[in-house]
Structure formats: C-alpha cells, structure tokens
N, C-alpha and C positions, 0 to 999 in steps of 0.2 A: 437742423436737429431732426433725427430717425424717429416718429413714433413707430412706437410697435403697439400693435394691435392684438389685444388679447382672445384668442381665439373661441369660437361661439361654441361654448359646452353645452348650451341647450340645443342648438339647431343639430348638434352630432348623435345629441343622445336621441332628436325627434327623427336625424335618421336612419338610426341603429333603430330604435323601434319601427318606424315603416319597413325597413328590410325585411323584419323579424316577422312581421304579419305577414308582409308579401309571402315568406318562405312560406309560413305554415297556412296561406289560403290556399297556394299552388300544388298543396303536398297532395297525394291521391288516398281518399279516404276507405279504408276498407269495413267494411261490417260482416262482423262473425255471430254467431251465434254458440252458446256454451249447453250442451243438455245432458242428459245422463239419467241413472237411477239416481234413488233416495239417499243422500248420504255418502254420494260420490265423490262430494267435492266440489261443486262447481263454482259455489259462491269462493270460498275460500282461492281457488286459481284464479277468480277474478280480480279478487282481492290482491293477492299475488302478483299480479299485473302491475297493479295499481302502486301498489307501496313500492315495487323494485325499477319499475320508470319514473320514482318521485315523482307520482303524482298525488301525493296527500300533502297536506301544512300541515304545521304545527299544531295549528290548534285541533286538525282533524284525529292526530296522534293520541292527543290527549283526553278526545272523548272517547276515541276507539278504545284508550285503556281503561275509562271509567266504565264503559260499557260491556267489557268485555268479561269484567269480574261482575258484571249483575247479569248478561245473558248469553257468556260465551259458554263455548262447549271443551274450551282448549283450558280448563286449571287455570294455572295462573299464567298462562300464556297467552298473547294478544290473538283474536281470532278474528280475521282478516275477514271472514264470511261477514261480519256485520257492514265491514263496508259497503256490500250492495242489500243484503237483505234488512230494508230502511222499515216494513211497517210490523204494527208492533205483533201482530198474530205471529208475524214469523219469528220474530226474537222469541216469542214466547214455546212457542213450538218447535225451533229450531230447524224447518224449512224454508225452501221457497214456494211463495203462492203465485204474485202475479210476477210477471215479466219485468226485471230491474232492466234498465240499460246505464250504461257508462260510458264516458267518454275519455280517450285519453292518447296520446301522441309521444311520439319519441324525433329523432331528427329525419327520417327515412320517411315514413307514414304517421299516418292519423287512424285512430280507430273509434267504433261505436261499435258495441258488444250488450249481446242482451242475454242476459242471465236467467234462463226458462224451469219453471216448476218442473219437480221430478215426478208428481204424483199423477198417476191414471187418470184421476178425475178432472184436472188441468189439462191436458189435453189441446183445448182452444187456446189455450194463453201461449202452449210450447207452438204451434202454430202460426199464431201470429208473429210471435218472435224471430221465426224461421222465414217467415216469407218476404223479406226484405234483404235475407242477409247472402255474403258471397260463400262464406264457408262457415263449415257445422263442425264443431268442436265435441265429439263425445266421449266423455268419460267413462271411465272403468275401474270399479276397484279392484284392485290388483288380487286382492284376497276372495274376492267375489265372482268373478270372472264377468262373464258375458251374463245378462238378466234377460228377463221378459222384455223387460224398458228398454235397453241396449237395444235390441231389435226391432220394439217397436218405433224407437227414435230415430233409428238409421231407416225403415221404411218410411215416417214424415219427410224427414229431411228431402230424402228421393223423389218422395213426389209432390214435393216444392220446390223442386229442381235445382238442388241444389246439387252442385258434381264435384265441390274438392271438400272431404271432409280428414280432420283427426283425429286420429286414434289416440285418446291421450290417457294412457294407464296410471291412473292415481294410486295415491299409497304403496309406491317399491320399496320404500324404506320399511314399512309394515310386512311388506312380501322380502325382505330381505335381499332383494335389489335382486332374484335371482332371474339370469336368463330363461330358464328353460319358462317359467312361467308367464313372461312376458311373450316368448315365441309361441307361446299354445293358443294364448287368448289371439292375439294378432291370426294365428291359422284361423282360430276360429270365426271370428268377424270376416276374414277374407272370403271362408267359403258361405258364408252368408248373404255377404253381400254381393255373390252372381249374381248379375242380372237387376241388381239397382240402378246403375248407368251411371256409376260414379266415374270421373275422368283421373280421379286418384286418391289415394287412402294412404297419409301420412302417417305411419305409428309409432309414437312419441313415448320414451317410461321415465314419469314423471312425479314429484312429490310435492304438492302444492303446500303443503303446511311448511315445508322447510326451504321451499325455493329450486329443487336440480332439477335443473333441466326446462324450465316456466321461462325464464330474462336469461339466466348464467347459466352455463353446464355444468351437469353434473361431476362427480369426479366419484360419489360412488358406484357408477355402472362402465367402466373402462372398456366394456365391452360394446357400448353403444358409442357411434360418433356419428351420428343424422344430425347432429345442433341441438339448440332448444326451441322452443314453443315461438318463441317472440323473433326467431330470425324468419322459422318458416313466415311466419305470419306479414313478419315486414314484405317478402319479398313474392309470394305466390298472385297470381295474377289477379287483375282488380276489373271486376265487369266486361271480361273478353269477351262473352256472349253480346252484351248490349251494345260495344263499341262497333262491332263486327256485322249486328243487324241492319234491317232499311231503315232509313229517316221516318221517325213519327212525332208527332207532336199534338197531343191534344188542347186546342186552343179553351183557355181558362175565362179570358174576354174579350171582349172586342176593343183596342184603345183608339178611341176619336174624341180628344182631346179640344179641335176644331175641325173647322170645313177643309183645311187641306191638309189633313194627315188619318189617315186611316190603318190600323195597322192590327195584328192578333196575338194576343199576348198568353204565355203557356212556357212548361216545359220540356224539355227535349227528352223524349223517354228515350229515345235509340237513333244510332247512326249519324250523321255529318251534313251538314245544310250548309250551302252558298250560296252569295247571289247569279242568278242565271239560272239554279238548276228549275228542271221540271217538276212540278208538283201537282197534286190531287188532294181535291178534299172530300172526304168522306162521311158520312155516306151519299153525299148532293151526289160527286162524280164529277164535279165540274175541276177545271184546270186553268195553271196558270203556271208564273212562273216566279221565282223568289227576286225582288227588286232591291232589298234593302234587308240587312239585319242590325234591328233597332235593339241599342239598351241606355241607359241613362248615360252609358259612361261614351256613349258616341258607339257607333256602325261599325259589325264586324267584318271582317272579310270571313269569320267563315263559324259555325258553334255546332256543338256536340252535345253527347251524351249526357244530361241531369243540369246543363245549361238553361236560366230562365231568358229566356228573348223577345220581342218581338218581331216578326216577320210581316212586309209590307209587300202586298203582289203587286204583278206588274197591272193587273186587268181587275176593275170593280166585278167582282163576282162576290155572291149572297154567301158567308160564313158566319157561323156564330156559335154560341159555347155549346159544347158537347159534341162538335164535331172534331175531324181529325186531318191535321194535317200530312201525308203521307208523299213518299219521295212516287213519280208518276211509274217509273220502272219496278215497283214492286208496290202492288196495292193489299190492303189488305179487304178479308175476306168481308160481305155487307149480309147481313141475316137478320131475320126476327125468331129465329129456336136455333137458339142452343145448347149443346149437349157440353156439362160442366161436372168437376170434382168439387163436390161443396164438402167443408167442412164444418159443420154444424154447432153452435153455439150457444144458443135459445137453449131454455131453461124449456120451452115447452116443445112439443112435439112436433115436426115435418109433415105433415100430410100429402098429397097429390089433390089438385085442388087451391091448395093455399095463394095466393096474391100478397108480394112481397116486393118493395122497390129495390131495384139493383142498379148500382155507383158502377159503370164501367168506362174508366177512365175521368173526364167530367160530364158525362152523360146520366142523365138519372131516368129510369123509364119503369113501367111495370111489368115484373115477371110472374109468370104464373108458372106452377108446378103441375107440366104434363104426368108425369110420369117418375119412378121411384126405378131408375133401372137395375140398381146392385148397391147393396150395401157392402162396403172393403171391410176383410178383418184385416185390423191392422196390424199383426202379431205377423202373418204369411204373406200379407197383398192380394188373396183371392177374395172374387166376389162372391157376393151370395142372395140370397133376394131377401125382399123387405118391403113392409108395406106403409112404415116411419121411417123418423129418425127423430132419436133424443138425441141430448145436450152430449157432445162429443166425439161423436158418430160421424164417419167419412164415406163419402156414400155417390154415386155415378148417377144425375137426374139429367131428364129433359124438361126445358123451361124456353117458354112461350113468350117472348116480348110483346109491347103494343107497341112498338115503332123497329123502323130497321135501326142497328148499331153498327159500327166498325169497330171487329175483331182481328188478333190472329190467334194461331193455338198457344198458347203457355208452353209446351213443348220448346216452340220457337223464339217467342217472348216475354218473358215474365210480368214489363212493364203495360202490355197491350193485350194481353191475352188472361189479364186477371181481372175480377171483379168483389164485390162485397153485395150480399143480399140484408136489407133494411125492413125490419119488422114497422108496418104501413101505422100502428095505431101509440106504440113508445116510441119508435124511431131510435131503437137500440139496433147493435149491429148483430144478426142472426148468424150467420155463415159467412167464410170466407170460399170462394167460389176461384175455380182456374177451367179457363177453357178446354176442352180436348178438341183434336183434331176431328174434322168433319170424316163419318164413316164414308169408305170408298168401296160402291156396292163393285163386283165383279162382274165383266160382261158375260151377257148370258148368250149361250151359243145357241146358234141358229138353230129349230126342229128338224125333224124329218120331211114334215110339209113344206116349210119353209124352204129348204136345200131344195129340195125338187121342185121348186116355182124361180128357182136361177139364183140363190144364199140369199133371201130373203130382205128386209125391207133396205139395207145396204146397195144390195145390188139392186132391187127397183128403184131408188130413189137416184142412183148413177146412172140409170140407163133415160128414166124421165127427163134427166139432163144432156143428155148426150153422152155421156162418159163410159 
C-alpha cells in the first residue's frame, strides 16, 4: 500500500515568508527628504505615497476619515496630510512643526522620508531632516511660483550636500496643468540654482491631492512624459558617494567577550573592508592589518557601507571607542581646530568663548568657540560678519578641541566629516556642525633679498645638502 504524504503547508508558508523578508532586508534603502514653503503640499505628497503603495490598513483608513472631517483642510474629502502630520499643534494649525519621518517600500526599494517644517522659524528641524537624506524633494505651488523658502531650502539642502534634488510642482490641476507655467518656474529654479553643485535637478508637474504623476502618471499633462515621482525615486542612485569613499569605521566598542577574542565593534560609514587589507587607526596612527570580519551570523569575506561588524586585527595594538578605523591608503586628516558650518539650534545665543561638547563620530571631546568667522544669509549664500548666533542661524566658526580627532571634510564625506555640538549643562543638542576643508595658504614667493642671496631659504636648504 502507497501512503501519500500530505504535503507541509506550514513549512511552505515559513518559507515563503523567510523569502519575503530576505527580499525586503536585501532591498537598498533610500532616504529623501520633502521641503518646501507653507502650504505646498508636502505632507499631503507624503501621504500620497503612502495610500497609493498600500501602505495604510484598514483601520488606518478609517481614522484618517474620522479625522479628516474634525481637522482636515480638504471638505469632505480625505486629507492624506494627516497621515504624517501626527501632533496635535499641527492638526490644529494646519502645518508642519517638527520633522515626521515614514517608512514605506514597494518591490524595487525601501524608503524613509522625512517630512520638514515649512516655516522660517523651523529652520533646525528642516536641517536635521536633511542631513541624513540622499535626495531633497522640493515643492512648489504651481500658482505661487518660486518663494523666499524655495530658495532658502534649495541653499540648505546644498550645503548638506545633498546633489540630486526634485523639482516637484504642486497643484497643476490648480495651474490648469498649463505648460508654459511649469516651464518658467523650472527656468527659474534652474538659474538659481548655479553654482549649488547639484549633480541633477529632476522637474516633476505634479498634483498630490489627486495623485498624477506622485505613484501613476498623469494623463492630464500629455505633454510631459519624465515618469512620476516614485519611478524616479525607486531608481536614482543610493549613496554613490559613500560607497565610492575610503574605508572608515568608527569603532563603538571594544568586544572581548574572553581572553581569546578580541575584536572592535562599529559601523561601516564608507567604503569596503576585507580580510588582509591594510588599516590605520586614528588618531593613535598605529597600524595593522584586518584578520577576521566578525558578526553573529559567522565571518565575512568582505563588508561595506552602513554594515555593523566587528573587525579582529592581525597585531594587539591599543584601540578604543572614539577612535577610527581607516583603510592605511587613504588616512584621514588628525587636528585639534577645526573650522566647521554650524548650524545653530539653541534657543540661546552663540558667543566666541562658549565651551560645548562635540559628538564626532563616537568621540565626544570639548570644543571651545575661537572665533565667529561669517554669518551665511541663507536666502543668497553670502557671508557676512557677526559677533552671535541665535537659534537658526548658519554661520562659519573656528573651534578649539581638548584632544586630537580624526576628521575629513564633509565636502568629501558626510558620514566622517560631520559632527553635533552638545550644550555642557542640559546636554541638549545645540548645532548641527559639518566640517570644511582645511584652508590652503598659497606659497609665498621669494623677496627681492631673498632672490639675490641664491631663491632663498629653498635654495639654501638644497645646497646645505648637497643638491
């Protein structure tokens, strides 16, 4: 007699779901940022997002509607904006205050999008929203054209280094979908933004209350065919700069679990670690070379970018937290002053003088405020002088550490070349801080005296050698 064996519908369904996570741990996460003026829209494209990649339930449907007829703005129409703007100041007033983030994925990618206040006085919350993300999303109403905001947003964005941003023209159904209006603002954002160092300016004419052109395309603008919002977004590139940079790795702790394993536990801010390569730790200077890459799930042949690892050298050399592990072929720079873009946050005033702890990387040490070199207007980018800074203020200092750090410029890296300044007596966080590139004085050419004693100390110091 045949038995037949009835096949295991649970062990199918447990590995239909292992797949299903494998898929979406493996997917490459992007993070955007959404900014704009007052009234742009930004919540509501969020929202937008969110409802047309199903990502809300049912029950979330169902308060959105209850909520929508006591603090929407849309009649009796569901207003998507509530889905991020969660506290209650803002339903009550109908903006954003602090920084919403959401999360949400389709089959391609995974996203995290953070939804930044439109108002001037917010300023630090658009900021921090921004300094994580890969691209900046900025809105426009169609009817309104280009603002103050618009520009001062597109100057943040820039110098938070961020290089792909969209142009995404809200309300063309309001503008009556007409080209020529869409083509002016797009001119005008273009020549504005010379000289931001954007790597590309996607411009997008879109209607988030009704959805063209956000998930679906539109079909009232026949005249556009760039796609929509969520194709670019799946497919534009995902941290090319940090994949692209040297190995860094700020070690978080030291893991010695017993006497025969020692090893440095941390994330991989930039670039590709193996075992064999050459490495440097920073700022000791001492070297070694990578022996093992440890994680729970067993030794990698090889980890990367936003990867948490542990690394085991080959040679007992002294490292410990707040140091830096760096690839030996490319070190980064070791200093106690640095000259940084703070972005200012404190409710109370900047002075020159002040003593403030600053977080760089996992190093915490004490910076002191030499000097107040330019206050930026943020509307043009130019400096100006200043002898503060209040709460909002973007401003060019030099700061004084008690111990050496390992940096490099923000320019270069975002992950190693940023910091946060920490008020010493709340231990609230004061500024957001990015390194600039060390000034590079120009040689100064030899005197008249000098020439006529053989080019000067060059040429003496070659010839004391023989040369």
């Amino acid at each position: 007699m045949t038995v037949h064996q009835a096949p295991n519908a649970f062990g199918e369904r447990a590995a239909g779901y292992a797949a299903f996570l494998t898929a979406h741990r493996n997917k490459a996460v992007l993070r955007f940022i959404a900014c704009g003026s007052v009234d742009d829209g930004k919540s509501t494209l969020i929202g937008r997002l969110l409802h047309d990649t199903k990502q809300i339930f049912d029950d979330q449907i169902s308060a959105l509607q209850r909520d929508s007829r006591k603090h929407g703005t849309q009649g009796q129409e569901v207003d998507l904006a509530l889905l991020v703007d969660g506290l209650q100041a803002e339903r009550e007033q109908g903006i954003t205050i602090d920084v919403a983030y959401r999360f949400f994925s389709t089959d391609k990618r995974s996203f995290i999008v953070a939804d930044t206040p439109g108002h001037e006085q917010y300023t630090r919350n658009m900021a921090t929203g921004a300094s994580t993300a890969d691209v900046a999303v900025i809105l426009v109403d169609a009817r309104q054209g280009l603002t103050r905001q618009t520009r001062r947003h597109a100057l943040l964005v820039s110098n938070l280094g961020i290089r792909r941003v969209v142009l995404a023209v809200n309300k063309m159904d309001l503008a009556g979908w007409a080209q020529g209006t869409f083509d002016g603002i797009v001119a005008g954002f273009s020549d504005f933004a010379r000289g931001l160092n954007f790597s590309e300016v996607k411009a997008i004419p879109l209607s988030a209350k009704n959805g063209d052109n956000v998930v679906e395309p539109g079909i009232a603008a026949p005249w556009y065919t760039g796609g929509p919002l969520l194709t670019y977004l799946e497919t534009v590139p995902v941290r090319a700069e940090a994949l692209n940079a040297p190995f860094r790795m700020a070690v978080q702790w030291v893991n010695r679990p017993n006497s025969e394993f020692r090893g440095y536990s941390g994330r991989i801010a930039s670039g590709r670690v193996r075992p064999g390569d050459s490495v440097t730790v920073q700022p000791s200077g001492r070297t070694s070379t990578v022996a093992r890459i440890y994680t729970a799930d067993g030794d990698l042949p090889e980890a990367g970018e936003d990867e948490s690892v542990t690394l085991v050298l080959a040679d007992q050399i002294d490292v410990s937290r707040g140091q830096v592990i760096v690839a030996s072929a490319a070190p980064m720079r070791v200093t106690e002053t640095l000259d940084a873009r703070l972005f200012w946050a404190a409710e109370t005033d900047l002075s020159p003088g002040a003593s403030l702890f600053a977080k760089i990387g996992t190093a915490t040490v004490t910076a002191t405020v030499e000097r107040i070199v330019s206050r930026i207007d943020p509307e043009t980018g130019k400096p100006g002088p200043a002898e503060r800074l209040s709460a909002n203020d973007i401003a060019d200092v030099s700061l004084r550490l008690d111990r050496p750090v390992a940096v490099d410029a923000y320019a270069e890296n975002r992950e190693t070349g940023s910091l946060i300044l920490i008020d010493r007596e709340t231990t609230d966080t004061a500024a957001l801080g990015l390194v600039l590139a060390p000034k590079v004085e120009a040689a100064k050419a030899p005197s008249d005296a000098e020439a006529a004693e053989g080019g000067g100390f060059l040429a003496r110091l070659g010839r004391l050698f023989g040369r």
